[in-house]
C-alpha positions, 0 to 999 in steps of 0.5 A, a space after each residue: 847848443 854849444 858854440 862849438 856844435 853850432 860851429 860844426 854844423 855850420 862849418 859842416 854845411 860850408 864846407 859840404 857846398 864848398 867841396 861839391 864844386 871841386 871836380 866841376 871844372 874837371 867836367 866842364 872841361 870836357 864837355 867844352 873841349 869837346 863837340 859842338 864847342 870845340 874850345 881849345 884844351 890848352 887854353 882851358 887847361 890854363 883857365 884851370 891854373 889861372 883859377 888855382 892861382 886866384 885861389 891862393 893869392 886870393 886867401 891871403 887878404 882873407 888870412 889877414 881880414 879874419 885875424 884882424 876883423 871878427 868877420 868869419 861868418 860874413 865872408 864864409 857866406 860870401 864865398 859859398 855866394 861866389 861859387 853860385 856866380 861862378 856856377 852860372 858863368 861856366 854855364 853861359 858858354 854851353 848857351 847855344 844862342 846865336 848872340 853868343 860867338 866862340 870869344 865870348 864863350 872863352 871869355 866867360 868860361 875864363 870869367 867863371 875861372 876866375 870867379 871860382 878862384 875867388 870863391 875857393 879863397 874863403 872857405 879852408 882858412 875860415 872855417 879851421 879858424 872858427 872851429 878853433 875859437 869854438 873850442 877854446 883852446 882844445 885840440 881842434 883835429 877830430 872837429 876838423 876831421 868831422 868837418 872835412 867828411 862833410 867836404 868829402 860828402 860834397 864832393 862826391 853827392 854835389 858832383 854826382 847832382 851837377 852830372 845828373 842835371 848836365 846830363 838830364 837837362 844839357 850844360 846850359 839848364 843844368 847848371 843854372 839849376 845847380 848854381 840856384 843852390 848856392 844862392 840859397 845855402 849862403 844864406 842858409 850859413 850866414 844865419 846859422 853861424 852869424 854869432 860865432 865870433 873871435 871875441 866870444 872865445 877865451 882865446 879874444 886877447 890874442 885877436 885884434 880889432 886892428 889891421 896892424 897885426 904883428 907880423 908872422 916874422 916876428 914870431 920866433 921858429 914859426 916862419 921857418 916851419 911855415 916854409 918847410 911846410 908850405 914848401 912840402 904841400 905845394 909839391 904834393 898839391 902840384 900832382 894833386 890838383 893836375 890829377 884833379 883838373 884832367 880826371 875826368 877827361 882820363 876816365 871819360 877817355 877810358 870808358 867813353 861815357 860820361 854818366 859813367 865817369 860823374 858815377 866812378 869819381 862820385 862812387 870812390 870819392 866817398 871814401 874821404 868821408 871816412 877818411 877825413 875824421 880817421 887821418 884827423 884823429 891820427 893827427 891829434 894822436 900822433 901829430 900832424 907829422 905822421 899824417 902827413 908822411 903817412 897820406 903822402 906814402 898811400 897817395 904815391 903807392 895807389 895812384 901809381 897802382 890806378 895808372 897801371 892797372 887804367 881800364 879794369 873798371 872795378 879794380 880802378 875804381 877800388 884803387 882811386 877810392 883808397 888813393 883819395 881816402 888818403 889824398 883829399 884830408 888836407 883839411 885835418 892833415 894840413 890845418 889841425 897840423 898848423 893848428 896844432 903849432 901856430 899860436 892863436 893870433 896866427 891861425 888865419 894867415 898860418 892856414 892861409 900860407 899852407 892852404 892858399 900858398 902851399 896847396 892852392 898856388 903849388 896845384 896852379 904850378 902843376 896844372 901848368 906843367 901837366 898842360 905842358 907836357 899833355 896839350 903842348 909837348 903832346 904826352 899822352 895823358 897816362 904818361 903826363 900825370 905819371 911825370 907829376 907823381 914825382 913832385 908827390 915823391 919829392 914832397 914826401 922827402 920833404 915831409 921828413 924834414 918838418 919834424 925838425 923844425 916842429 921840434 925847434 918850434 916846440 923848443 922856442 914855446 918852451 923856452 919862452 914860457 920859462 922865460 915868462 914864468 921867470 919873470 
């Protein structure tokens, strides 16, 4: 098989378990904040940001590691094996043990947190880097776009299995019997993508078995399109991952059944699995650009329609599906754009500043402000994350203004080409 279906499939695999965990701690949250636990909301919301933040700072030492070790396979199996740890510490909490006292239930939902933080740090990077080496030059956003339907497919199939077994079982069995999947697929992924190396790809004269990596600074027009960039997907990801943390306890307080909240988000999340490879092929038609403004625009316009019309089941549940068929493809969206831009030696730290930075740390930022306005300021859920669909509007002006600066990126390759050629 070719490097890059290799690539694919084992990418696929990472990212399908990678994304399956994305909504848990939206549930988990629930369900501790609620009785017989009865956790403080606040605190868990903070959990939430503190795990996003983890996140992002975390995936700028992977940024560095992988542009400078050929070491993607091992730390991509590393971190689907962390999400499997985190797993089993959220589940401890829901233990009803007499050893186990509220404080200790606090400490290891935030240890848990903190550990799905560290696990979501590995994957985004990763995997657009190895998919880029595989192909060897080629424009790698459909491949993206592929892959990311996978992650669109773990987030509706995994959550909808982790509702099941909370449901069946209770919190405590359930999730330990979904943390043994995890155990099992890190391996699975190591094995199948452990010759997918750097130095395999005829792109190996750009990659460095150093740690003296030549700073993104050096690169002439590239730190500042990181910036608008990144800048444009931390105000997107501050609605996003606010809207992530607190849906399902905004669909369980509407219908006030949880079985049937796993169900709704299950059901309109499938709709990404299309999405993904269609706003990835956009990309590599007409350029990350477009895509970008043109998810944003759906994103602002059908959750604004899902706020509204909240309690009419099916028409909510079209509404959010074709809201997430253009909000969660920030895989294709985001990385084939910086793919598409940022020269090869770059791909890893790029993908990291955009994906860890601008989407990671920018959703911690939000999550931290919709806890504000809800928990502690007393908003009502409904007017707390209709107050963060403006940082999604602002983030679509921004988006006006990358064009810019991918045109003067482009001007500078030019430029130095021509230089070189005269030389």
């Amino acid at each position: 098989m070719k490097d890059e279906y290799w690539a694919l499939s084992s990418t696929s695999l990472a990212h399908f378990s990678n994304d399956g965990i994305f909504l848990l701690y939206s549930s988990i949250f629930t369900y501790l904040a609620g009785p017989p636990y009865a956790l403080n909301s606040a605190v868990l919301a903070y959990f939430a940001a503190m795990y996003a933040l983890a996140s992002g700072i975390l995936s700028i030492p992977v940024g560095k590691i992988s542009d400078s070790r050929d070491m993607d396979p091992e730390l991509m199996s590393i971190g689907i094996l962390i999400l499997g740890i985190a797993v089993i510490l959220f589940a401890i909490p829901f233990s009803m043990s007499s050893s186990i006292s509220t404080i200790d239930r606090y400490i290891f939902a935030g240890f848990g947190a903190l550990a799905l933080g560290l696990g979501q740090a590995f994957y985004h990077p990763l995997g657009a880097s190895i998919l880029r080496n595989s192909l060897r030059g080629k424009d790698s956003s459909f491949f993206l776009g592929l892959n990311g339907s996978f992650g669109s497919m773990g987030r509706a199939i995994l959550f909808f299995v982790a509702g099941i077994l909370i449901v069946s079982f209770n919190p405590f069995i359930g999730l330990l019997l979904f943390s043994s999947y995890y155990f099992v697929v890190s391996i699975v992924i190591y094995i199948t993508s452990r010759n997918l190396r750097k130095n395999r790809s005829t792109e190996k004269r750009s990659i460095r078995k150093t740690n003296h990596l030549k700073p993104i600074k050096t690169y002439p027009g590239v730190r500042a399109f990181l910036t608008v960039l990144t800048t444009t997907i931390f105000l997107r990801s501050m609605f996003l991952m606010a809207m992530v943390t607190y849906i399902f306890t905004f669909i369980d307080s509407t219908y006030q059944n949880k079985l049937l909240s796993f169900a709704f988000l299950s059901i309109s999340l499938v709709s990404p699995v299309l999405g993904q490879p269609f706003f990835g092929l956009l990309t590599r038609k007409f350029g990350g650009n477009i895509n970008l403004l043109l998810t944003g625009i759906i994103s602002l316009v059908f959750f604004t329609l899902f706020i509204i019309f909240n309690g009419i089941f099916t028409l909510s549940l079209i509404l959010f599906a074709i809201f997430a068929f253009a909000a969660f493809t920030g895989f294709p969206s985001i990385l084939g754009f910086v793919g598409q831009k940022i020269p090869a030696e770059l791909s890893s730290r790029a993908g990291t500043w955009t994906w860890g930075i601008g989407n990671t740390v920018g959703g911690s930022a939000g999550i931290f402000i919709t806890t504000e306005f809800y928990q502690v300021l007393h908003y009502s859920l409904k007017d707390s994350l209709s107050i963060m669909l403006i940082f999604l509007l602002v983030s679509v002006f921004f988006n006006l203004f990358i064009g810019r600066f991918s045109s003067l990126l482009e001007d500078q390759y030019k430029k130095d080409k021509g230089s070189i050629n005269n030389n």
